[in-house]
DRENDOGU-365089 format. One record per residue: x, y, z of N, C-alpha, C in turn. Coordinates in steps of 0.05 Angstrom, whole numbers, plus 5000, padded with zeros to 4 digits. Example, Ala and Ser with C-alpha at 12.3 -4.5 7.8 and 13.67 -1.06 7.14 Angstrom:
// DRENDOGU-365089
526448865156524649105156526449345156525749555142527349795143525850015157
This chain:
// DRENDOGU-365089
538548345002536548354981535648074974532748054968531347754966532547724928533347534927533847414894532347244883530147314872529246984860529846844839529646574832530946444817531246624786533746594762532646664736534646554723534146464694537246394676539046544687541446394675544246504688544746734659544746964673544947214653548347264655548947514638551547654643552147734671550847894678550448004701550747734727549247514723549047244751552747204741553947144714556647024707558447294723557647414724560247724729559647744759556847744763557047664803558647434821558847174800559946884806563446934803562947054791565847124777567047284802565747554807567547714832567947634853565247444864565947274881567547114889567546914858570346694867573546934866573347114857576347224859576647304886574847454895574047544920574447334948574046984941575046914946578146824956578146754928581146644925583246874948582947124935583947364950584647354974582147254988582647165020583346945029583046755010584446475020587346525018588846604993591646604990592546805002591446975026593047335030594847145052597447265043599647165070598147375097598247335125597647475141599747725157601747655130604747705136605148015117603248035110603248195083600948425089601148635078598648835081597048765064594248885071591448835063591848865035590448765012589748794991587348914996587849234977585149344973583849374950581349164953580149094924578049234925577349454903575149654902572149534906569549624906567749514909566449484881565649284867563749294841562049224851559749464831556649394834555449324808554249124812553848864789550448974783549049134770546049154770544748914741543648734750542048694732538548744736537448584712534448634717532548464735531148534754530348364781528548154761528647924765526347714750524347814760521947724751519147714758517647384750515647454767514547074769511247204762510347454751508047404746508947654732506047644710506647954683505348164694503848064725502848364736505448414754507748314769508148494776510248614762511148854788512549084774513249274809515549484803517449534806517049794799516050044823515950304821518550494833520450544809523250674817522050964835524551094849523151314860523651614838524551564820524251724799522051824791519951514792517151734786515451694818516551744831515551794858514951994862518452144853518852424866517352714843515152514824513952734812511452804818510552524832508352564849507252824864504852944864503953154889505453064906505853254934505853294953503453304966503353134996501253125023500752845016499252655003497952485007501352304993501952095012503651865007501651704984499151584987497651404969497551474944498951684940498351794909500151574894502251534900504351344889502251124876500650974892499050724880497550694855498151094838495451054816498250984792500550914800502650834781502450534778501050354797500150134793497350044776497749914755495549964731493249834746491350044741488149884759488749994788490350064805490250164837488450504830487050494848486250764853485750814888486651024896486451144919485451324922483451404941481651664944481351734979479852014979479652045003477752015007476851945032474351755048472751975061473752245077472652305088472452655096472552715069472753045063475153105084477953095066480253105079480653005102484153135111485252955136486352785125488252675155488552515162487552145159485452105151484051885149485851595129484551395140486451175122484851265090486651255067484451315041483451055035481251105010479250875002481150644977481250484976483450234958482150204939481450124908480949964896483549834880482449664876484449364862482249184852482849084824481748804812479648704828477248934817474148894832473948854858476248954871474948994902475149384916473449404924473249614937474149584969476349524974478849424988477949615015476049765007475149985048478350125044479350025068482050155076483349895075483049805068485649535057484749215061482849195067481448865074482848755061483348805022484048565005486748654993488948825002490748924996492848915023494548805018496348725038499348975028499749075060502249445048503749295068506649285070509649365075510949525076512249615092514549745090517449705104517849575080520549455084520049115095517549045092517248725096515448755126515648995141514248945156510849085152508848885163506648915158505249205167503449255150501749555158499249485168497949365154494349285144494449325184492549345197491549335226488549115231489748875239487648695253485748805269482948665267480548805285481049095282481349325267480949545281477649655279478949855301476250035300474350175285475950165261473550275235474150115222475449875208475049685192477249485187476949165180478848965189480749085166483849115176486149205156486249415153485149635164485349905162488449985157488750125138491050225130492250455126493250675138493650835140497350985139497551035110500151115092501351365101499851545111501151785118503951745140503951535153506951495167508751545143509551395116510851445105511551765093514951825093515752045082516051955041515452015031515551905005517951894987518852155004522752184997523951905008523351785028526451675035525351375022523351384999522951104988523751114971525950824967527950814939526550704917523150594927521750394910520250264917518450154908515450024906514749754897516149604909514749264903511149274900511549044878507949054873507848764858506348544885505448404875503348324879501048324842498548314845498248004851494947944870495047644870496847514891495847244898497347174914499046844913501346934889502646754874505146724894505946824917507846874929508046734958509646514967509546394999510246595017511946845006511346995042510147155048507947205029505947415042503447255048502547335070499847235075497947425072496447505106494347655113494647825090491147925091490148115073490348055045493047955032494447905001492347764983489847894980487247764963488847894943488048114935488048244908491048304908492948364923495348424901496848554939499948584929501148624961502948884951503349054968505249304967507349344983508649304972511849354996514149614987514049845006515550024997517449955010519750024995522549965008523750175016525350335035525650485055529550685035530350765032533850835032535450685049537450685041539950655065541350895075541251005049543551275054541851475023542251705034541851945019544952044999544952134970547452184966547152474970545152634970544952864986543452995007544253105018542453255043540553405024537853385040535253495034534153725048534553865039532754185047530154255036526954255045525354335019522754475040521954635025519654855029517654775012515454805020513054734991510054845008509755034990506655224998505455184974502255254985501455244951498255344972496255384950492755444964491655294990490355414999487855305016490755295047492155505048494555525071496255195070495955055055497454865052501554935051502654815074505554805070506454545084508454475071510454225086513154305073514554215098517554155101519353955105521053945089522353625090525953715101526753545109529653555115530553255120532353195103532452915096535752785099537452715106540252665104541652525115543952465113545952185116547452265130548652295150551052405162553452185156553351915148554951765157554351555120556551455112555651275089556851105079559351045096561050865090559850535111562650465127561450225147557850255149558450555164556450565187553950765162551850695153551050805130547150915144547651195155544851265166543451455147541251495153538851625140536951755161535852045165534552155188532952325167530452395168527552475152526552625186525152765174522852945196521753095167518853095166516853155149514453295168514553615167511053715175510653875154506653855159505253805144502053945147501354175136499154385149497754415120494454345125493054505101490754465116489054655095485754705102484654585091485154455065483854435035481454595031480354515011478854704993476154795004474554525030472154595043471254865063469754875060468855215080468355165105469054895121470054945145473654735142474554915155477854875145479154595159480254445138480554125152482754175183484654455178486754415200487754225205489454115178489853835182493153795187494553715211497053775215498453515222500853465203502753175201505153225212506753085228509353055236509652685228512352735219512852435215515352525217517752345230519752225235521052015225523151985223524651725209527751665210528951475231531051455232532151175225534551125210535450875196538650885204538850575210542450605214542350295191543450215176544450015175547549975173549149745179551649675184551649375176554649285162555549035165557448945188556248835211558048705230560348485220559448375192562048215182561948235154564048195140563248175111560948065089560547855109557747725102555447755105555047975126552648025131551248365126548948455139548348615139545448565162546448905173543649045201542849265198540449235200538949495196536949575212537049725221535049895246533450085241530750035249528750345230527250365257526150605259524350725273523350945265520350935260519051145253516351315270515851565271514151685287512351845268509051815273507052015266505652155284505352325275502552385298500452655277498352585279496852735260493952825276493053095269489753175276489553225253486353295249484753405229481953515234480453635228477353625225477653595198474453405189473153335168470753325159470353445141467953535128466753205124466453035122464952865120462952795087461952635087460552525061457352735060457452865039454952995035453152835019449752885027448152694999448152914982447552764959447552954928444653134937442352994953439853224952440653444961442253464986443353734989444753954977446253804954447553994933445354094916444253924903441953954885439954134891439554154916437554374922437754674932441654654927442254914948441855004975441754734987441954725021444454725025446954585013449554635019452254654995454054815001455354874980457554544982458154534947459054254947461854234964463354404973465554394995464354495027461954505022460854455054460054215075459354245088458854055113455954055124455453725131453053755143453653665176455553535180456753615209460053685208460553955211463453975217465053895235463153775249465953535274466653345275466153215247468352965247471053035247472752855244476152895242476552635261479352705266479552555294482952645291484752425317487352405308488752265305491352085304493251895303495251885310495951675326499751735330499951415320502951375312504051115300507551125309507650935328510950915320512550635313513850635304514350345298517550315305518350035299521349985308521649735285523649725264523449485257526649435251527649175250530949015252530048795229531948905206532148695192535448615190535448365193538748275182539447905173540947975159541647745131544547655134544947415142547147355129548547175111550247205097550446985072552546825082551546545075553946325073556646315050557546225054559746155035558745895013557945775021555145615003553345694990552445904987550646094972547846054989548346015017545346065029545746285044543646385050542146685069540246515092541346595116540246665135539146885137536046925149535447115151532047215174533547505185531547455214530647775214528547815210526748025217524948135244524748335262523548385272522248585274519348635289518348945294517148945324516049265320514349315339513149575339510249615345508349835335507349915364506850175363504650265377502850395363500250435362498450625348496150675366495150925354492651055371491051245351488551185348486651285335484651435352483151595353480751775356478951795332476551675319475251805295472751945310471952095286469452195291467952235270465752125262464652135239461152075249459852185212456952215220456152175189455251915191454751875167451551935148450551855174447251865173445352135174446152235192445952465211443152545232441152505215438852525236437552275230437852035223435951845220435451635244436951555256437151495283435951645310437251835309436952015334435652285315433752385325432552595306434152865319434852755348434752975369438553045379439452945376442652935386444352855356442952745338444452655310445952425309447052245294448052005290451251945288452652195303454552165309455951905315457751835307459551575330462451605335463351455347466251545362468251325353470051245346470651035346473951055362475150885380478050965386478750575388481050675387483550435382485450515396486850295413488850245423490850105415493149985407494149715403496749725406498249475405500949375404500849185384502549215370503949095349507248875350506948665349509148635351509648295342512948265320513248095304514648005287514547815274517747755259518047535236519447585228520447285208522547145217523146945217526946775208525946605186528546495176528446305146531446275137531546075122533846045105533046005080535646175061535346075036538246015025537145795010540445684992539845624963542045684946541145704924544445444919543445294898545245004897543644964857545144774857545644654825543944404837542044334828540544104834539843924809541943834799541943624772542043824755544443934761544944174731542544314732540944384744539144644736539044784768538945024762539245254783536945304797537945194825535145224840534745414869532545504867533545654897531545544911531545474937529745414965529045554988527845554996527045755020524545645036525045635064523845535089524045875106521345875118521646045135518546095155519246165174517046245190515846535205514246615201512946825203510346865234511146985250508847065266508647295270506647425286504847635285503247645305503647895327500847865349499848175341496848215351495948495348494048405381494548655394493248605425491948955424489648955418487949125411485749155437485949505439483349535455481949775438478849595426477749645409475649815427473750165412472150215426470250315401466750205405465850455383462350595405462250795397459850865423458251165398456551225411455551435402456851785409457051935396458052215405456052385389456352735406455252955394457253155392457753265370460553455378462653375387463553165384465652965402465352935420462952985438463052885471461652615459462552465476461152165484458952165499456752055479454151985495453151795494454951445492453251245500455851055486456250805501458450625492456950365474456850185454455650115434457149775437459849835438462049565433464549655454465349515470468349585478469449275488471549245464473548995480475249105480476548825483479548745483480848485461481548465447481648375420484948255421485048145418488447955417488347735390488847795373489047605354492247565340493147365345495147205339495646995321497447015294498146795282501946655277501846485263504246355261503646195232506046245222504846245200508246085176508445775175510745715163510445725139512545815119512545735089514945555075514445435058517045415043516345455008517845504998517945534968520945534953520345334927522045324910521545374884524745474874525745624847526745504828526845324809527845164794527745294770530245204750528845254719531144964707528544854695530644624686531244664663530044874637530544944614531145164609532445264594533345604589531645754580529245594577526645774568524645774585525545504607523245464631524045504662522545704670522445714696520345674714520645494732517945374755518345574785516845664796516645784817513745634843513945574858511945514872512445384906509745484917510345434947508245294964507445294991506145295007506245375036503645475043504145665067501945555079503045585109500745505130499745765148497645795153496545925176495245835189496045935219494045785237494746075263491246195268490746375277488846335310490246435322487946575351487346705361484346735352483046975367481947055394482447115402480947225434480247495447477747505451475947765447475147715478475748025494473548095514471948225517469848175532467848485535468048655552469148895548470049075566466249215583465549235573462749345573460549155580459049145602457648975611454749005608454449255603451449375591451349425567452549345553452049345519451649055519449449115493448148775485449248695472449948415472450548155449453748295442455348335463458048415457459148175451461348145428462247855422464347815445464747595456466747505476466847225462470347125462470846935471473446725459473646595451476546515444476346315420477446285394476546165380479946115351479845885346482945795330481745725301483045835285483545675248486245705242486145465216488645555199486545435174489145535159488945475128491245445108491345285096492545125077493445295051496245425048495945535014497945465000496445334975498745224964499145554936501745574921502145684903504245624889503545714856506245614830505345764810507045804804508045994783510245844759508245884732511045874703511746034690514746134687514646254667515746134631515746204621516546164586517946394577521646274567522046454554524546544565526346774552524446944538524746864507523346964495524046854467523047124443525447304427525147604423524947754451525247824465525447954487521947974499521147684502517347664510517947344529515947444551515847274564513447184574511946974580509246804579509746704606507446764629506846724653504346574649503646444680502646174679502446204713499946324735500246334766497446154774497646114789495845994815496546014841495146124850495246244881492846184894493046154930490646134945492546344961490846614968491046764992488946725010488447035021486546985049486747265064484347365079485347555088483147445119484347625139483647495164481047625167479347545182476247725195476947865221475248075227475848205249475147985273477248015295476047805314473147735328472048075332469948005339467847915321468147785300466647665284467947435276470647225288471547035294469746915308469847085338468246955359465746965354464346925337461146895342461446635329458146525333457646285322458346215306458346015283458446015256460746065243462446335254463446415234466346345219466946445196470246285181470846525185472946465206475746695211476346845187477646615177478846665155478046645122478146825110475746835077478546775055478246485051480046435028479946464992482246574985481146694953482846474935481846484917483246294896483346454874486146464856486946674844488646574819488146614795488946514771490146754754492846664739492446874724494346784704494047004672495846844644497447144640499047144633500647424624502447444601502747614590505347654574506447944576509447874574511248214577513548204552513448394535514948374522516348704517519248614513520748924502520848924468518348904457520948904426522548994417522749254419524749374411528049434426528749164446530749224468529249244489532849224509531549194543531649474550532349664524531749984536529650104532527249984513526150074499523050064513520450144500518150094514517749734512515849694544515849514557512949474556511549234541509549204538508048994552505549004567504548854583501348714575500348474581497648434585498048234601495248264621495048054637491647924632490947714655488147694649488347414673486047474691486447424722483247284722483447194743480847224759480747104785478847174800479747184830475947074846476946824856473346764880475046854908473146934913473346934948470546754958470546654981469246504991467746675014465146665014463246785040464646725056463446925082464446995105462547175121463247135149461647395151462847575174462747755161465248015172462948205191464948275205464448485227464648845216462248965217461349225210463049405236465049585229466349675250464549955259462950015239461850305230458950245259458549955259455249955267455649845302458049605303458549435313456649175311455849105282454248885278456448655259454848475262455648335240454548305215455548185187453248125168454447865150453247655132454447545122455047675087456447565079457347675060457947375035456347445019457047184995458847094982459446974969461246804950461547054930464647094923464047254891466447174879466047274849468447214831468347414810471047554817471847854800474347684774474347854753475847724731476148044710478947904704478748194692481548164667481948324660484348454637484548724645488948724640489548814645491849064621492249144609494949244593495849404600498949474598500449664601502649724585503649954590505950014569507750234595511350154590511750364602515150354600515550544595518950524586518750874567521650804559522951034536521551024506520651204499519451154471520851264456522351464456524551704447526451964466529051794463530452014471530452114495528552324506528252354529525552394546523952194525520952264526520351954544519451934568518051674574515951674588513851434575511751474584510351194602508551204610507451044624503851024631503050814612500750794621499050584623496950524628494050254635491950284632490650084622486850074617486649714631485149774653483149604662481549444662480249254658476649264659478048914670474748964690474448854711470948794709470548524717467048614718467148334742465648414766465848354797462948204806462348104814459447924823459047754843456847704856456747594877456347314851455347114876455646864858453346844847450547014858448146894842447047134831450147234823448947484796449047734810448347824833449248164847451748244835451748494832453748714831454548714856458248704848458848774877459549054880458349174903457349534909460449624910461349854883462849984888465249884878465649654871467649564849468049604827469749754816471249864793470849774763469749804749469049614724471349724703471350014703473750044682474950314701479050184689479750514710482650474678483850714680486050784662487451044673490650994669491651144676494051194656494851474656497451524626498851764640501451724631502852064648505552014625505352244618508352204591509652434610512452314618515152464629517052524602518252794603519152964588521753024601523953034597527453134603527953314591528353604590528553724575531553814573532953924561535853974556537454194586535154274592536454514603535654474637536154204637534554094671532554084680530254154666527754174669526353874661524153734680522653594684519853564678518753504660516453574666514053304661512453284670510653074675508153084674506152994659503353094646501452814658500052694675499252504681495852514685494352274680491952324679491052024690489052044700487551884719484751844719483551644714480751534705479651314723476651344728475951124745472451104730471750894714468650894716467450934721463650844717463050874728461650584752460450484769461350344791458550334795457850034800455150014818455650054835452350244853453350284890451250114899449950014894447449724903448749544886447349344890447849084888445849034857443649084862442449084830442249294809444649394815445549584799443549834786442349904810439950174795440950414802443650404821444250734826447250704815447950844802450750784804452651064802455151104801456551234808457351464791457451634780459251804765461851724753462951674731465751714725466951924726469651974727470952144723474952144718475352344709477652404696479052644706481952644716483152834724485352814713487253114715489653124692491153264720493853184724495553294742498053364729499953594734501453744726504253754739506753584730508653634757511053744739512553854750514954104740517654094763519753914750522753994770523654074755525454384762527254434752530554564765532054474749535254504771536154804760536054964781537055264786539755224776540255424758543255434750544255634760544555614791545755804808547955684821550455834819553255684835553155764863552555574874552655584918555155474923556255514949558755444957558755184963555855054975554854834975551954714974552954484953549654474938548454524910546454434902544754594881541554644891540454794880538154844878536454664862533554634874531554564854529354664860527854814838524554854838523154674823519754614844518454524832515754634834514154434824511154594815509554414816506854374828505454244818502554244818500654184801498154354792496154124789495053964814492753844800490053934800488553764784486853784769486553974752489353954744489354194722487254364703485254184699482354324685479454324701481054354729478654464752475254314745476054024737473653784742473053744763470453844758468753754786468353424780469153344805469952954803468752894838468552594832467352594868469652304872469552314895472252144902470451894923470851894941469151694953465551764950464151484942461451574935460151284939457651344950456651084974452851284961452550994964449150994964447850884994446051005012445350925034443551155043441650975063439851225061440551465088439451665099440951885113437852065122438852195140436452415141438252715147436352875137437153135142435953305165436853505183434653565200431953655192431553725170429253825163426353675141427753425145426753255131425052985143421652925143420952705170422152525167422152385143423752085149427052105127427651825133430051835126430151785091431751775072431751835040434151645042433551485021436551325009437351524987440451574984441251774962444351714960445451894943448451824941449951994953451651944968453652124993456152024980457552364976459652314958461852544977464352454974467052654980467352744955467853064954467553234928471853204929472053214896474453164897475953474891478253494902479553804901479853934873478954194880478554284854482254354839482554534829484754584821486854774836488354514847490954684869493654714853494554914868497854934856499354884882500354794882503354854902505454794887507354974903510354934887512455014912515154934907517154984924519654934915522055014942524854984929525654844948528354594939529654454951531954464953533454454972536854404966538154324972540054134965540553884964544353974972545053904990547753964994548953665014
């Protein structure tokens, strides 16, 4: 586990403490004598934090979450919203974060378990991100740090970084069934065979629905998941993961509002039913740590990915081609593969407690990128096809000091330095980008905190992140690889009433990114893209308010701009989220949660803009008081959009044609959001 620096608490004196006995133990054991068996203590204190945005999603309120979509987890992060892009499926979902409309992850950097998700150059968009690999059970928790105040995250880490952290061991075996409308079922089976030395974890998750549209998504998930970790010596620890997806779908696609409006199509209909596509993902990743007797950590990470995409989508539909439709194809090939090493030592540096850390980071992605025209999924004409290899290396170091019992300094610097190299597979397509092209960039970051003083503490960040460009918009003329953000932010967190009690938050940020000009995966063009600077406030509240009542919630506002005054299209101006969890005496769970997003310019001079909307979700565990020979029972329930709001989820202004229409109409094309589902199921846990 990563420690960062903090006053020396009860908890740091009682860890130092078991240690040195723990010592002594082994230095004085005659070899003459049998083992002393000293039990294991587990020492929990509270993880520090180096900024008042972040935060720390237990899987407690994970596991109240719906079932099917993994991204749901993100609307527990105040200001994250996640949506679906593309009338169900399979598809990466749509991001927002702190005025960016993130696509599928451009300005949001995902982990799991430290190793990277976001996907370089892909085929529908740079960082494409796609969560459905994860099983949501075998996550113990949710790192979240907004901003990029932090030396070991790089790529993508504009707006804020996500790292789910994986189990080691299950304390029970998982059995679960869950049906509910629209033929929707999944099955989980989750368990540990082994939990002592040798401590494993094995997950298999499928996954079938139609949803709510009148041509049926058929949308079907397998995910896999196997974990061993072990200590080869007392000092250390290894851990081995490998995970498998593979997913189809058809998808109803983005309807314009004229079509609803006029009763040409019902709002869960289609104007081409052959989008969808499919996915496979497997990964392999080795993390392992070992500690000195000096209080430093060695430590060495590796991975390795395969993935494979098919899309099919039609955004336009007859405006292009009047006669075959505006179908396109897009597929992806790639290898993934990469790592960290580093040391950290933590030492008394003139009486104040400091920690250090050096380490280095690389990363290759060797991509065979394709996008072309289709009708019905056949292929009728190739548009872009390379070969895409982009590679970085990437050193950091950062230090932890606090020289006062009220002051703590945090801060680092990180280098990147990236190479791209693009081929043209395709010799009859025009102005295909080819060719080979190097950057780095410079980031410095620091962080203060104050405190605590009454149980409140006063933050103080500066950060430069960055997120990379797709290669084939490296290699063209002109262009900056890499789009650097500069990122400020002031915070306060306070408990007044105790460290058990509600946990009160504000922040207040703001964030430039620097032009660039990025590669359209949708068109295979390029475009430049301006200077902007998003700024915003943040509050939250979230802890025990009474007894067995705890709640949790956020209000937003954000206002986003290019530099000479544009609205930036589709950025979030106000979002809020609230869910009060309930314990009831008799094992029953229950959870009432609600979810808000503005409303959103979709142009730039702000004359069309978006709809707001508000949804209320419904979740219910409760423990069967039935005696089994092995095991207990649990039912659950869960009901969103509990008051059957019609809401639209992904929603884009652009113009389109219909077949029956001569020219083409700019209008708003929106994903209609699910009306009111139930599913429910039973688990059992032996």
């Amino acid at each position: 586990m990563k420690r960062l620096a903090n006053k020396p608490s009860a908890a740091h004196w009682a860890c130092l403490l078991v240690t040195l006995c723990w010592n002594s133990v082994v230095l004085a054991h005659d070899p003459d004598e049998p083992e002393l068996e000293v039990p294991e203590i587990a020492v929990v204190g509270e993880r520090p934090v180096a900024a008042s945005s972040q935060q720390f999603i237990p899987d407690k309120e994970i596991v109240l979450q719906p079932q099917g979509r993994p991204a749901q987890v993100l609307r527990l992060i105040p200001g994250f919203v996640a949506v679906e892009h593309s009338g169900g499926g399979g598809k990466a979902d749509q991001y927002f974060l702190r005025g960016f409309d993130a696509d599928h992850g451009t300005d949001v950097g995902f982990f799991l378990d430290g190793m990277p998700i976001n996907l370089r150059t892909h085929a529908h968009g740079q960082g494409y991100t796609d969560l459905n690999f994860i099983i949501p059970e075998t996550i113990e928790g949710v790192d979240v740090h907004k901003g990029s105040y932090l030396p070991e995250y790089g790529d993508f880490v504009t707006a804020g970084a996500v790292n789910f952290r994986t189990r080691d061991v299950v304390k029970e075996g998982l059995l679960q069934g869950t049906g509910g409308e629209y033929s929707t079922q999944r099955y989980l089976v989750m368990l540990s065979p082994t939990k002592d030395r040798v401590r494993t974890l094995f997950a298999a998750e499928g996954f079938y629905s139609n949803g709510p549209y009148i041509n049926d998504n058929q949308y079907t998930r397998t995910n896999l998941l196997g974990k061993v970790t072990t200590n080869l010596s007392t000092r250390d620890e290894l851990s081995v993961k490998a995970t498998f997806l593979h997913s189809k779908w058809d998808g109803s696609g983005e309807i314009p509002f004229r079509a609803l409006s006029t009763g040409i199509l019902d709002r869960f209909g289609s104007i081409n039913p052959y989008e969808g596509g499919n996915t496979l993902r497997t990964t392999g990743n080795l993390n392992y740590h070992y500690d000195t007797t000096t209080g430093g950590q060695f430590f060495a990470n590796a991975y390795g990915q395969y993935y494979r995409l098919d899309l099919f989508t039609d955004f336009t539909f007859f405006l292009n081609d009047p006669v075959r439709g505006d179908g396109f194809a897009q597929f992806d090939r790639r290898a993934i593969y990469g790592g960290d090493i580093g040391f950290k030592q933590r030492l008394d540096l003139l009486g104040m407690p400091t920690v250090g850390t050096v380490g280095f980071q690389t990363r290759v992605d060797d991509a065979h990128v394709k996008l072309g025209t289709q009708t019905l999924r056949s292929p009728t004409g190739t548009t872009i096809d390379s070969d895409a290899r982009t590679i970085s290396y990437s050193p950091f170091v950062k230090a932890e000091v606090q020289p006062l019992s009220w002051l703590r300094l945090s801060g680092g610097v990180r280098g990147e330095f990236f190479t791209f190299d693009v081929s043209n597979r395709c010799g009859a397509c025009a102005e295909q980008p080819d060719g080979r092209k190097g950057s780095g960039i410079v980031l410095p970051k620091m962080s203060m905190i104050l405190g605590p003083w009454a149980g409140t503490e006063f933050f103080v960040n500066y950060g430069e992140g960055f997120h990379s460009n797709d290669a084939r918009s490296a290699a063209s003329l002109g262009a900056a690889p890499l789009a650097r953000s500069q990122n400020y932010e002031v915070g306060i967190r306070s408990r007044p009433w105790g460290p058990e009690g509600l946990e009160l938050i504000a922040t207040a940020w703001r964030l430039d990114l620097k032009s660039e000009l990025v590669f359209v995966g949708d068109e295979g063009t390029t475009e430049i893209r301006g200077a902007t600077r998003r700024q915003g406030v943040e509050v939250a509240a979230r802890g025990k308010v009474w007894g067995p009542l705890y709640v949790n919630g956020s209000f937003t506002w954000t206002h986003a701009e290019f530099r000479n005054g544009d609205a930036v299209p589709l950025a979030p101006e106000y979002t809020a989220y609230g869910a009060a969890i309930l314990q009831w005496p008799d094992g029953l769970t229950s959870q009432l949660q609600a979810t808000y997003l503005g409303v959103r310019p979709l142009v730039e001079d702000r004359s069309i803009k978006s709809p707001s909307w508000i949804t209320f979700d419904l979740s219910e565990r409760y423990r069967i008081p039935v005696k089994l020979p092995h095991g207990r029972l649990e039912a659950f329930l869960f009901v969103q959009n509990l008051f059957n709001t019609q809401w639209e989820q992904a929603v884009f202004a652009f113009e389109s044609r219909l077949r029956t229409e001569p020219t083409g109409v700019t209008d708003i094309h929106f994903v209609p959001g699910n009306p009111r589902t139930v599913m429910g199921g039973v688990a059992w846990y032996f």
